[in-house]
Each structure stands twice: as structure tokens, then as C-alpha cells.
Steps between C-alpha positions, in 0.01 A plus 500: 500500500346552875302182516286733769326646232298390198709449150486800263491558142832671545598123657356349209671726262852406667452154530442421158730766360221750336369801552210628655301562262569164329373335800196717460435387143561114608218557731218730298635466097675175519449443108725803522772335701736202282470149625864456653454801683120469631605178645758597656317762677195268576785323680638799669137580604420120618821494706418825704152437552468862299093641553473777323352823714106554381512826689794636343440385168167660515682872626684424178244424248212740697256197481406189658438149425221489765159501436276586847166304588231627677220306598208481750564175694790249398324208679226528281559202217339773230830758545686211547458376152482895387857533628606157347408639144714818568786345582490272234490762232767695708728242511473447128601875458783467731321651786418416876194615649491612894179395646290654764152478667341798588251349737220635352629863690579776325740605755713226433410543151672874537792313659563253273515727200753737654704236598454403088585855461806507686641182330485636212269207363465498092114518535243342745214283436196609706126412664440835645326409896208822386315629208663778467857391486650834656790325659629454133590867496812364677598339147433777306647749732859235427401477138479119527289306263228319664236267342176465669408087618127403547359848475469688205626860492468816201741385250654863482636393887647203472455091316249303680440087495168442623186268472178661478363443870152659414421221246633221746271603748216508256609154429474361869180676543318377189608148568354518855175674356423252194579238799149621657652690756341839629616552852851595427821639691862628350780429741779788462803616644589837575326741272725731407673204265385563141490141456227458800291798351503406130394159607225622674378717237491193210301290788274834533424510068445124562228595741328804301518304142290212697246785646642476846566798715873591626370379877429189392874427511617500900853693516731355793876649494768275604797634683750379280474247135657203735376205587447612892315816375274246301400299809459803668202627242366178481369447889399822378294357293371279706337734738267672212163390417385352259821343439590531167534255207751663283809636606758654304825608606791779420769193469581175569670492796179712647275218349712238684453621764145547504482111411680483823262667728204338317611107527542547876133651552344262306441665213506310181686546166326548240183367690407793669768742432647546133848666507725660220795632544736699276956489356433088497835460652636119509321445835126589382445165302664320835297624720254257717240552261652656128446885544378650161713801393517781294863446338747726425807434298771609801809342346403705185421820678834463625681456235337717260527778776921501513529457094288808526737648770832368323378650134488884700835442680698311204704560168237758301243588753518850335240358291290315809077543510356497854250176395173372687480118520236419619363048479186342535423302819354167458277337754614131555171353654566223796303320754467728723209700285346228364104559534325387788374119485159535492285342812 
């Protein structure tokens, strides 16, 4: 054999005096394979350094072992844990998953799932960067099997994993209101991420169920849902008046942020500014003062997501539902909403 080039399974097959196709029972039936002879290829296969070719298997077999990830920002600790949960279950099926960040762009969204597309990937777990998902045409138009991550979608297009955002903003809201507060601001990122509107709109029932009016709630739009974007909004913040007392923000990392910006004016926590936040990713509860969160299960999102993808793809998907999951947020209340000491 040319030591130049990478062993073969032809290589293996000769060097252990089989065929072929034995070799390719020793390495996806081996309870097909006898002992003596499995060994004796595992040998063969050892001694070579024999890695089998993914691509050409998967010309072979017309399917992949890859599962793609989409997400909107991989340094956020929320898709971090997302994407931990998915490749968990993935592994367990045998699976890899391909991660990728779409920057919170749906032009690299676009890019990214062609580039899924031309791989060939099994099916792709996704947090569309818009409300109206179009780029997932690209999917469909490949017929790959795509399940919907943080955002829920019709169930006649596709599986979804989601929490329900609306009701987790209601939370933050109410627990700012039955705190005393009334002059109130939401901290988002870029609007045209269901999770930022959907969050407003629970703060905004929060507001009419306790007889406010929708103004009553400041709107300031962060950039990005990043920790630079957050200090950003909250000098922001500084420069209206009145200042307010409650704020309430589209995620952690924007909330952190905001903490940041306030600490160096001056401004206290929870003295004269109460803060929530929302994902409660490891870092809220280490934060300088304990940020209270609205919590969502990521590592369960995750992994409930690619059992949901790996069901559709797998041995009788025939029978395969598109299903809505959709789980409760649950707000984990820290210091830095505790009501105001009173003079």
C-alpha cells in the first residue's frame, strides 16, 4: 500500500484476508460479523489507521449522520446550552451536529443554510434571525427536515421547541409592577427577532391588566442582544427624564450590560433602578448584584428540539407528526429587583 495516501477498506479487506463487504459489516453490523474474524479485522483496521470516508459513505447510503445548527449568536451562554442539549441527544442517536451562528443576519442566515444544503445535512435545527422565517424556503426547496428552535412556527410547516415569550414578559413586567413601580422601560434588541417582540407584548398585557397605558412602558432598541449593545441602551437610559425605576430587558446579556452602564454613573441597584432580565444563563445569579431572570429550560429546548428532528429523519418517520412544544418560563427573582428600601 502507498503510505502517501490514507488506508482503504479495500486495504483493510486484504490485510486481514476478507472481503469488502465483510469489513463493512465489522464496522456497521458487527453482531453480524463472528468473533475470530471481527477481531481480526479490528486489527487490520487499528494497524492502518483505517477512517472510514463520511462523504462517501453518505453518496452510498443517500443520507447523513449530520445534524446542522443554526442559531442567533454562539457567544451567547443561552444557545450555548441550546446547542449542548442537541448534541447530546445527537450523539445518543449516533449523530454529530454542525454548528453555526447566524449573527443575528439573515444574510448569513441564507448562507449558512445553503451551505447545510449543499452538505447534504440529515436535518437542521433552527432560530430563524425574522418573523417570517422566509430564508427557510431554502430547506424546503432541498426537502430537508427542519425543526423550528425558540420560535414557534404552524405545525403543518415544520416541529417547533419553544417557550412561550409572551407569558415571560408578562412575568417580568408584573413583578416590576406589584414591586410599586410605574415609570417603566423594556430594553430590546433588534425588532424584527420574534423573541424581542413577543417579549414586549407580555410586558404590554402586564401594563393594560394593571390599567396602565402602552406609553407608560419606554421602548429603547439595542443594536444587538450582547453585552456591548446593553451598555450601549443603558447611557441611553441615562439621558431620559425622569429616570426610570423599573427596567426590563429582552435578555440577559442586554441586562448585564445595562448593570454596567448604571454602576459607573452612579446609579444604584435595586435602590433607584430595579432591573430584570430574561434566558437566566449561568452568569445572571453572578452578576455584581444577582440579576432576576425569566428562565428558560435551554438544555431542554435543545434536546427536545433534535429528538424532534431525529424522530422525522430516522427508522419510521413515515409515520412522523409536525408537533408544537411549547414550556413555561419561570421567573427566578434575585437581588437585583428587590423593592426599594424605604427612606
Amino acid at each position: 500500500m502507498d503510505r502517501a495516501r490514507p488506508a482503504g477498506i479495500k486495504d483493510v479487506a486484504d490485510a486481514a484476508g476478507v472481503s469488502v463487504g465483510t469489513v463493512s459489516n465489522v464496522i456497521n453490523r458487527p453482531g453480524s460479523v463472528a468473533d475470530g474474524t471481527r477481531r481480526r479485522v479490528l486489527a487490520a483496521i487499528a494497524r492502518l489507521g483505517y477512517v472510514r470516508s463520511e462523504s462517501a459513505r453518505q453518496l452510498r447510503a443517500g443520507s447523513s449522520r449530520m445534524l446542522g445548527l443554526l442559531v442567533l449568536d454562539m457567544a451567547n451562554p443561552f444557545f450555548v446550552a441550546v446547542a449542548a442539549g442537541a448534541a447530546r441527544s445527537a450523539r445518543d442517536a449516533g449523530l454529530g451536529v454542525m454548528m453555526c451562528d447566524s449573527a443575528e443576519s439573515t444574510d448569513e442566515e441564507a448562507a449558512y443554510l445553503t451551505l447545510f444544503s449543499e452538505q447534504r445535512v440529515r436535518g437542521v435545527l433552527v432560530t430563524p434571525a425574522d418573523r417570517t422565517g422566509r430564508n427557510l424556503g431554502i430547506l424546503r426547496h432541498h426537502g430537508i427536515p427542519f425543526v423550528s428552535v425558540d420560535r414557534i412556527v404552524p405545525s403543518a410547516e415544520g416541529c417547533s421547541v419553544s417557550v412561550d415569550d409572551v407569558t415571560g414578559g408578562a412575568l417580568a413586567m408584573r413583578h416590576l409592577l406589584l414591586a410599586g413601580h410605574r415609570s417603566l422601560a423594556y430594553i430590546s434588541g433588534p425588532m424584527h427577532l420574534t423573541q424581542c417582540q413577543e417579549r414586549r407584548e407580555g410586558a404590554l398585557t402586564a401594563l393594560a391588566a394593571a390599567g396602565l397605558p402602552q406609553d407608560a412602558l419606554r421602548h429603547i432598541r439595542a443594536t444587538r442582544l450582547d453585552v456591548a449593545s446593553g451598555r450601549d441602551a443603558g447611557a441611553r437610559l441615562l439621558g431620559t427624564q425622569p429616570l426610570p425605576t423599573g427596567v426590563f430587558c429582552a435578555n440577559d446579556l442586554l441586562a448585564l450590560g445595562v448593570l454596567q452602564a448604571l454602576y459607573e454613573a452612579g446609579v444604584r441597584v435595586p435602590e433607584d433602578v430595579a432591573l430584570v432580565g430574561y434566558d437566566d444563563i449561568e452568569f445572571a445569579g453572578a452578576a455584581a448584584v444577582p440579576l432576576t431572570s425569566v428562565r428558560q429550560p435551554a438544555r431542554r429546548i435543545g434536546a427536545l428540539a433534535a429528538g424532534l428532528l431525529i424522530e422525522e429523519t430516522g427508522e419510521g418517520a413515515e409515520g412522523h407528526e409536525h408537533r408544537r412544544i411549547v414550556l413555561e418560563p419561570e421567573l427566578v427573582v434575585r437581588a437585583s429587583s428587590l423593592p426599594r428600601r424605604r427612606a
